[in-house]
C-alpha positions as CSV (number, residue, x, y, z in Angstrom):
1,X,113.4,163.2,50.2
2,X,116.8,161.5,48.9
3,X,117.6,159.8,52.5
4,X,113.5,159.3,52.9
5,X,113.5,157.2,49.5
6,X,116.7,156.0,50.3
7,X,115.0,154.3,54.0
8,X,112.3,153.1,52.2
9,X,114.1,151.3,49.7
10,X,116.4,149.6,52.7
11,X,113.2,148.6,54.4
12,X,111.4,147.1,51.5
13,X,114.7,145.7,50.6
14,X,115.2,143.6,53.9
15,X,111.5,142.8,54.0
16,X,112.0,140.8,50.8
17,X,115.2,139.3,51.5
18,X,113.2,137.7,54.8
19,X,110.4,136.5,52.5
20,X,112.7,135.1,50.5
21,X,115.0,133.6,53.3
22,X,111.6,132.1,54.5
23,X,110.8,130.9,51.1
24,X,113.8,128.9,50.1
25,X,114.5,127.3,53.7
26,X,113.9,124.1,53.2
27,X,110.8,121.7,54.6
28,X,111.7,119.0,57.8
29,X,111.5,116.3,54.8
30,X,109.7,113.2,55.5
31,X,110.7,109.9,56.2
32,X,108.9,106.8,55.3
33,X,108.8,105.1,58.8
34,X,107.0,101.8,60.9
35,X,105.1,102.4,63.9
36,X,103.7,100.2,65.9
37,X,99.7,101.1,65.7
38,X,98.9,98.1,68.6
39,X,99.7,95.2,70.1
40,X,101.9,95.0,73.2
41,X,103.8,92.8,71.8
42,X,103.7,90.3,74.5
43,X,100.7,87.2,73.4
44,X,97.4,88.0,75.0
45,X,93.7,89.0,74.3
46,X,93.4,92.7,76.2
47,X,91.6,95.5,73.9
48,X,92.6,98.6,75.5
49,X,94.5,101.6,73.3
50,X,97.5,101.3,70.9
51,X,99.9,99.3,72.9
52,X,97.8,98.4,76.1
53,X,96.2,95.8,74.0
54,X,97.3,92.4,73.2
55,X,96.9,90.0,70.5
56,X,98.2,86.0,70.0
57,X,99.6,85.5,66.3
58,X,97.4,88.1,64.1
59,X,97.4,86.2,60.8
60,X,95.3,88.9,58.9
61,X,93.7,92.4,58.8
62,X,90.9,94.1,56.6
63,X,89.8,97.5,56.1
64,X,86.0,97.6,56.8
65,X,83.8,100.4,55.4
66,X,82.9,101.6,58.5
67,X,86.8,102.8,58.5
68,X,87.7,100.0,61.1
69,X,90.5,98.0,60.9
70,X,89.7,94.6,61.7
71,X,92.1,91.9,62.5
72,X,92.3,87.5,62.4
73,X,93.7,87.0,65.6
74,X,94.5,83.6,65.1
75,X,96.0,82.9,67.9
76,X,93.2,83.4,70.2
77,X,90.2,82.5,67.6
78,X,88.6,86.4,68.0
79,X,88.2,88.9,65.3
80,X,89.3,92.2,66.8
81,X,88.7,95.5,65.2
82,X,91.1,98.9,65.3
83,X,89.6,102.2,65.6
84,X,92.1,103.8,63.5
85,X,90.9,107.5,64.7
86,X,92.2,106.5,68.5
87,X,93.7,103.1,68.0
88,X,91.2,101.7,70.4
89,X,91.4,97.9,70.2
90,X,88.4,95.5,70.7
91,X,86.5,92.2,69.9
92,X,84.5,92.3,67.4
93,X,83.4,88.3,66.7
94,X,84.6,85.4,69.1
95,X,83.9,84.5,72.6
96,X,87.6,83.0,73.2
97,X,86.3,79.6,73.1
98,X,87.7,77.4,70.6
99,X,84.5,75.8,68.5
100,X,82.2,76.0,66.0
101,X,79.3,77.6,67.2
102,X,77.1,80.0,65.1
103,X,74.8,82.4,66.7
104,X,75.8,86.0,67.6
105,X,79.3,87.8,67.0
106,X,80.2,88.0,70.4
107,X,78.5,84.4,71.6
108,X,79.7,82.7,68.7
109,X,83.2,80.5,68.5
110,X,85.8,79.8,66.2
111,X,89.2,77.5,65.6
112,X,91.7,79.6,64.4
113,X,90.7,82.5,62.4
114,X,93.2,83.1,59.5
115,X,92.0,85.1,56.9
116,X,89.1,87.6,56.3
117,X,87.4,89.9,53.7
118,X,84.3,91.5,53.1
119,X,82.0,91.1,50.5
120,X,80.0,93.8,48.2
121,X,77.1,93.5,51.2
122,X,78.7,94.1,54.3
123,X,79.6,90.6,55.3
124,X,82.4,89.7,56.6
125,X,83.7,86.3,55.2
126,X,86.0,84.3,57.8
127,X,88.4,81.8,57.0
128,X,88.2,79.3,60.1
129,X,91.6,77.3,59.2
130,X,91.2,74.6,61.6
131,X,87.2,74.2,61.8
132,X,87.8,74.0,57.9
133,X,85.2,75.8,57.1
134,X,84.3,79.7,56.1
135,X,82.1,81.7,58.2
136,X,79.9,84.7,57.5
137,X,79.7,87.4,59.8
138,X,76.4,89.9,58.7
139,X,76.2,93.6,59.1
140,X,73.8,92.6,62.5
141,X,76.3,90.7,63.7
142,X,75.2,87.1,63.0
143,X,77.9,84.9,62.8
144,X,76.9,81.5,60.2
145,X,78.6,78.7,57.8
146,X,78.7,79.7,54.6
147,X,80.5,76.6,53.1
148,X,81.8,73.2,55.1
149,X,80.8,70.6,56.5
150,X,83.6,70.7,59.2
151,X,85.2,67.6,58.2
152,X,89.0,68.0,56.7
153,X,89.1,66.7,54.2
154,X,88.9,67.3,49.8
155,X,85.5,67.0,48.6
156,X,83.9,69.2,45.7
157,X,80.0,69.6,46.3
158,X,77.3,71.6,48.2
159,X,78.5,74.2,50.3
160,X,77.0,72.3,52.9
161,X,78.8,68.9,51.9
162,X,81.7,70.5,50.9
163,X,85.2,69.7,52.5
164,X,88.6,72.2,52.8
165,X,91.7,71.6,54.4
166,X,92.8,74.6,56.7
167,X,91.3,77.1,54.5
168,X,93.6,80.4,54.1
169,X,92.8,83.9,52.1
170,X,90.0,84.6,50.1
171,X,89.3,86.3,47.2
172,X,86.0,88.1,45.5
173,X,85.3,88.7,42.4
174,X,82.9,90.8,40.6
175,X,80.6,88.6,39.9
176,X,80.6,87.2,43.8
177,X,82.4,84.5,43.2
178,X,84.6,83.5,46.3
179,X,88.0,82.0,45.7
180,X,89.5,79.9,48.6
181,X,93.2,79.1,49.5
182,X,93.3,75.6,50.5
183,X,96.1,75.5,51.9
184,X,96.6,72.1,52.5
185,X,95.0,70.2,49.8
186,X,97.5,73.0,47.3
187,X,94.3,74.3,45.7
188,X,92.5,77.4,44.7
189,X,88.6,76.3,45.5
190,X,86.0,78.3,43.9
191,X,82.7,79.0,45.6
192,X,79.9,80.2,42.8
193,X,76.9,81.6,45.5
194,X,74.3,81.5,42.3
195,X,74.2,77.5,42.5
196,X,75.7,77.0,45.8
197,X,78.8,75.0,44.5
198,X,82.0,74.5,45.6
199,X,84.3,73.2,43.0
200,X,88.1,73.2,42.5
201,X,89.3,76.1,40.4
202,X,93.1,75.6,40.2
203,X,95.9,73.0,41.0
204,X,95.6,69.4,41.4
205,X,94.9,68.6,45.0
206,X,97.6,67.2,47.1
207,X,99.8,67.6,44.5
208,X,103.0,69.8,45.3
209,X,105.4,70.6,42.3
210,X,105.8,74.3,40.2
211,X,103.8,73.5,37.2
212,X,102.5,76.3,34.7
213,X,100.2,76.0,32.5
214,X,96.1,75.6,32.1
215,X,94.5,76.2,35.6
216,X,93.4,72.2,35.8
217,X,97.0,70.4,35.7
218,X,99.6,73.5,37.2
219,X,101.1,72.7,40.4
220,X,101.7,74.8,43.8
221,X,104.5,74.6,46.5
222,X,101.6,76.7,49.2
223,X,98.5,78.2,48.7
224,X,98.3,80.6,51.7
225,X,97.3,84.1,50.3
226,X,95.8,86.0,47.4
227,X,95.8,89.4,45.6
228,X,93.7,90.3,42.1
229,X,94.2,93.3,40.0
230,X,91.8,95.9,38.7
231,X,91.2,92.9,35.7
232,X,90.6,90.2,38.6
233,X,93.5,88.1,38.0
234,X,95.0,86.2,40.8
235,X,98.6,86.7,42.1
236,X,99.7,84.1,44.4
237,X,102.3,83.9,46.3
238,X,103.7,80.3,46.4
239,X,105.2,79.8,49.6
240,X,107.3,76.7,48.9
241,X,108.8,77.7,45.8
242,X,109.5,80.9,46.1
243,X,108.0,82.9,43.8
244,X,104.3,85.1,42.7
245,X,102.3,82.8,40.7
246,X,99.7,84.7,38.2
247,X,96.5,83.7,37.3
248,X,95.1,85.1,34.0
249,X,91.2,84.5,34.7
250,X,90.2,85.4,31.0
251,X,92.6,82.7,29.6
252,X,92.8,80.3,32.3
253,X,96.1,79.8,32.4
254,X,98.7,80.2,35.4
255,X,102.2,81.8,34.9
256,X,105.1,82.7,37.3
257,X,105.0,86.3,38.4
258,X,108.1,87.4,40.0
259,X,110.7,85.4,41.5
260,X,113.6,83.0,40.3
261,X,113.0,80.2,42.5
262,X,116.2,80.7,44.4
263,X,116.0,81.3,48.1
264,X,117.4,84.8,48.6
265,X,116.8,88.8,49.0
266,X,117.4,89.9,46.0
267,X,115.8,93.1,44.5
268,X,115.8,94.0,40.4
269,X,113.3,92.9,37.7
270,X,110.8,90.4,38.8
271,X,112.3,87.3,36.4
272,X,115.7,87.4,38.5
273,X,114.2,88.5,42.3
274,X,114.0,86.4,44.6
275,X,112.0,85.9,47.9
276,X,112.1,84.1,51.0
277,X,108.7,81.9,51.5
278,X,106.2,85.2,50.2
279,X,103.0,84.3,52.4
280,X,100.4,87.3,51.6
281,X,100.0,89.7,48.8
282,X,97.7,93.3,48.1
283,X,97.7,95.8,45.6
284,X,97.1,99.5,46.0
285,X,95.5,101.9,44.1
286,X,98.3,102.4,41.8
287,X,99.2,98.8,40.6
288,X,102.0,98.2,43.3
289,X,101.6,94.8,44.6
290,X,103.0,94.1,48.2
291,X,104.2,91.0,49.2
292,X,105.0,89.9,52.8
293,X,108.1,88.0,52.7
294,X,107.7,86.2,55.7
295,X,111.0,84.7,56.2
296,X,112.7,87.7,55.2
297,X,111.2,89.9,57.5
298,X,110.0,92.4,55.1
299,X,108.0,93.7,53.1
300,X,108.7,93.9,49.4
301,X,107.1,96.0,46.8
302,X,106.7,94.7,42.9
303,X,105.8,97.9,40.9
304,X,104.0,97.9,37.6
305,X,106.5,97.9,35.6
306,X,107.8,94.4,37.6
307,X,110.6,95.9,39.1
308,X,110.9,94.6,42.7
309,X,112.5,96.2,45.8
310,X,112.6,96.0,49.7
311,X,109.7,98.6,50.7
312,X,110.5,98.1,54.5
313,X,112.9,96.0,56.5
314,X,116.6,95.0,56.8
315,X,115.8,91.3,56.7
316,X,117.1,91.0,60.3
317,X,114.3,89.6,62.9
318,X,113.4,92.2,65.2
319,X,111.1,94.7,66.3
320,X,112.5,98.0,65.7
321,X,110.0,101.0,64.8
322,X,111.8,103.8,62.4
323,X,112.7,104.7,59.1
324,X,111.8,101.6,56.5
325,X,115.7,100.6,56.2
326,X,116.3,100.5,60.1
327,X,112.7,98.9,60.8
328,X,112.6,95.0,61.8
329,X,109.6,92.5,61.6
330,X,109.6,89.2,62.7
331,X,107.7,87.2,60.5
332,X,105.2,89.7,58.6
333,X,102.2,87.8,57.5
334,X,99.8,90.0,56.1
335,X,100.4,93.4,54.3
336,X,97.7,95.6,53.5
337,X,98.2,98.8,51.5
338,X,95.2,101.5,52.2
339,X,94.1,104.3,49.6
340,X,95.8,107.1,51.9
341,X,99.2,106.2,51.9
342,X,99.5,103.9,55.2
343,X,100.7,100.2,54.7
344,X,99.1,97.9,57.5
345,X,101.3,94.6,58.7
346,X,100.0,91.9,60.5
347,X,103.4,91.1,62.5
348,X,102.8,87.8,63.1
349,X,105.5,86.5,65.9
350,X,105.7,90.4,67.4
351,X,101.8,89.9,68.1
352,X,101.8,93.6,66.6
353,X,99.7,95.4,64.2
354,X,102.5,97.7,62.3
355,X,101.8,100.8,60.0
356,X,104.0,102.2,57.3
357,X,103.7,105.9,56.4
358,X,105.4,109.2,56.2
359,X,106.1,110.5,59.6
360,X,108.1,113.8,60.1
């Protein structure tokens, strides 16, 4: 019975010494890493799978209900949408043609299509930079004019009378309200759908300079893109100067965000960062606001707590896929942070569609 108990006690002794073997080996960690979700990266207009397709300068990229990523493909005046279940690539809106002509998605034309968001409906708003209007895209597929009249130009008015000046990102509030980037004219336009208005919402038009203050008489380097918070102020970043402009809606008054002023890389609290011409901006869930430093190549992350860092990049042009400190971009133009995890980049000059995400 002694050598039995003796066996027994070996076996159960080696069985647990396994389990616990198995239990404390360590995880394959994982690495925060860029992929290249599609885009050949040679300039063209294929759809095809991942990296068989092609786009021309992609400018910006929206997640659509329907879980589609869609995709201003500037470059060739198409919208093209990204099944993000088999990275199939396709045209959603756009015949090729560049024009202004209404009528169905696939029939109708465009002139450079920059920017795009969807609205609480299920319409797709299109910023057509160099028609200088905005387009609406329904849930059928109609493709109209929301506000324009084509003509480049600075007029408040009518949305039919209305004039922009390469129009850029737009915003949404929760009232409906659409805010414009115009980018050339250097100010936020405001389009209020319940009187069919279009009216100048901040900046002084044609008027470049770094002035804070009340929304009427502050100044902007670039008005290109657009973020608001969960209390729908706006964070801008100004190109030319450098830095993340903040609007505070409920006081009117526009403040600098993050950023010295002073050309650079530089990581640390948001007064003493600095940036590298910041084009595009989104927030995730969390409060972390992401800003596409174009010039930098990368893609820089301002916490809530205003700390900033390099999220992914070495700053070097290129068009390396790997872990976030090995990764190059050349020229990232729009970021896009989703509620799972993955970071979307519209790498502009790779023609690429990039993804940011934990990978084993």
């Amino acid at each position: 019975m002694t050598a039995l108990r003796s066996i027994i006690l070996c076996f159960c002794f080696l069985i647990l010494f396994s389990y616990g073997c198995k239990k404390s080996s360590p995880s394959t960690p994982k690495v925060l890493s860029v992929t290249t979700l599609a885009g050949s990266g040679a300039a063209g207009a294929s759809n095809g799978t991942g990296t068989s397709a092609s786009f021309t300068s992609p400018s910006d990229i929206a997640l659509g209900s329907n879980g589609l990523l869609y995709v201003g493909d500037w470059g060739n005046s198409l919208i093209r949408s990204i099944n993000l279940s088999t990275n199939a690539v396709s045209t959603f809106a756009g015949n090729g043609a560049v024009g202004l002509v209404n009528g169905q998605a696939l029939s109708a034309e465009f002139n450079g299509t920059a920017h795009i968001v969807f609205d609480g409906q299920g319409d797709m708003l299109v910023a057509d930079e160099e028609n200088n209007v905005i387009r609406e895209i329904s849930p059928s597929g109609t493709v109209t004019t929301l506000a324009g009249s084509g003509v480049q130009g600075y007029l408040d008015g009518t949305l039919a009378t209305a004039e922009f000046s390469h129009p850029e990102e737009m915003l949404i509030d929760a009232s409906g309200n659409i805010y414009v980037a115009d980018g050339i004219n250097l100010v936020i336009r405001k389009i209020t759908l319940s009187t069919g208005m279009v009216s100048t919402y901040a900046g002084v038009a044609g008027v470049s300079g770094m002035t804070n203050g009340p929304v009427a008489t502050a100044t902007f380097a670039s008005v290109y893109g657009m973020a608001m918070d969960a209390n729908g102020n706006i964070y801008i970043p100004d190109i030319g100067n450098n830095v993340v402009r903040l609007i505070t809606v409920s006081t009117g008054m526009v403040s600098t965000f993050a950023g010295s002023g002073a050309q650079g890389l530089v990581n640390g609290p948001s007064s003493g960062a600095s940036f590298y011409y910041p084009i595009a901006c989104h927030f995730d869930n969390q409060g972390n606001l992401y800003v596409a430093d174009l010039f930098n190549n990368c893609i820089r992350l301002i916490n809530s707590s205003g700390m900033v860092s390099t999220y992914a990049g070495t700053g070097a042009q290129g068009n390396a896929n790997g872990p976030v400190g090995a990764a190059t971009f050349y020229h990232p133009i729009a970021v896009l942070p989703d509620n799972k995890g993955n970071v979307y980049v519209a790498d502009e000059y790779n023609n690429e569609i990039r993804v940011i995400n934990e990978q084993p």
